[in-house]
N, C-alpha and C positions, 0 to 999 in steps of 0.2 A: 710847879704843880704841887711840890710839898706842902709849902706855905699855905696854897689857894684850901686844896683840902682841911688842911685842919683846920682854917678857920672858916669853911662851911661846917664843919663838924662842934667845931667851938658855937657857931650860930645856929644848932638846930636843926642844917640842913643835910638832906640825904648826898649820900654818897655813892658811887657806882664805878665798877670794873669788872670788864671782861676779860677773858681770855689771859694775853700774857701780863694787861696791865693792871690785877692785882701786885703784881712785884711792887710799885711804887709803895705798899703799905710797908716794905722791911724801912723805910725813912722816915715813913709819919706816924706821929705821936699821936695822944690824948692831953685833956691838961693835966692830967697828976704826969707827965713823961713816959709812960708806958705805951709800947705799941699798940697802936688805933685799932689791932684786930685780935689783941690778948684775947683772950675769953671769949671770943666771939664768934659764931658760925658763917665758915667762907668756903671759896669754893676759886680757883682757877685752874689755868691749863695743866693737868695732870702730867705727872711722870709717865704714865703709862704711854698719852700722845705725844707726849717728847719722845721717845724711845718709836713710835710710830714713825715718827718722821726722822729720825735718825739725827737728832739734834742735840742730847744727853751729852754727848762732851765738847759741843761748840759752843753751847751757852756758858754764863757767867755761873751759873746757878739751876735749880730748877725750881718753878712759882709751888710748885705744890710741898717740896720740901723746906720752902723759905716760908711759907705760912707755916704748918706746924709749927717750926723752928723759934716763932714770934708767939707761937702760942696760940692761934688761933684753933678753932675747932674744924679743922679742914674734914671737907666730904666730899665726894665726889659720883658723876651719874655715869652710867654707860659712856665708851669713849664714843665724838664727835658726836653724838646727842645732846640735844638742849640740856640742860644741866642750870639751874638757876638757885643761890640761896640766898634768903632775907633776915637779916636777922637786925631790929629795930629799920634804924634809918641808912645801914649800910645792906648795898645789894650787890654779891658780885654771881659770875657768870663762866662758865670753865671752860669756853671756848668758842671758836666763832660762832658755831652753829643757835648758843645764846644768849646771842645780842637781841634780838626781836625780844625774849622774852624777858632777860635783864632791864632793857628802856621801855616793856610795859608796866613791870614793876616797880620805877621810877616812877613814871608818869603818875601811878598809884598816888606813889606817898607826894609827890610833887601837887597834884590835886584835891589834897586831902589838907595841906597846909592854910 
């Protein structure tokens, strides 16, 4: 999934993750090497919902401290409320609850192409 990413990313195309599967961006780059969400506004499942679910020391990590971490401009909405942020052609989504409105965002920039 690394791979496929960047070179959607390298061709222009939008990207998207929900919930826990922003963590894949602590592996994917840009082409200068820099992580693909340096500088960028993102958004995945919060510490706060980790800590909800009593999962904080059984994970590898937590998504919301692995963003920062890579530099990204993490934010975050009220917990298990849709929570959606766009920032260019990368969309991600802070939890299941938005998934609907992460893939209408998608669809956006995907029909916009």
């Amino acid at each position: 999934s690394i791979a496929l990413i960047e070179s959607f990313w390298a061709h222009n195309k939008p990207v998207a993750a929900v919930c826990h599967a922003p963590a894949v961006f602590r592996f994917v780059k840009d082409s200068d090497g820099n992580p693909l969400v340096k500088g960028k506004k993102a958004t995945g499942f919060s510490n706060s919902e980790e800590e909800a679910v009593q999962l904080t020391d059984v994970v590898p990590f937590l998504v919301e401290d692995e963003l920062i971490k890579l530099g990204a401009q993490y934010s975050k909405g009220e917990d298990w409320h849709s929570y959606v942020v766009k920032d260019g052609r990368l969309i991600t989504g802070q939890n299941p609850g938005s998934s609907e409105e992460t893939a209408k965002a998608l669809l956006v920039l995907l029909n916009n192409d």
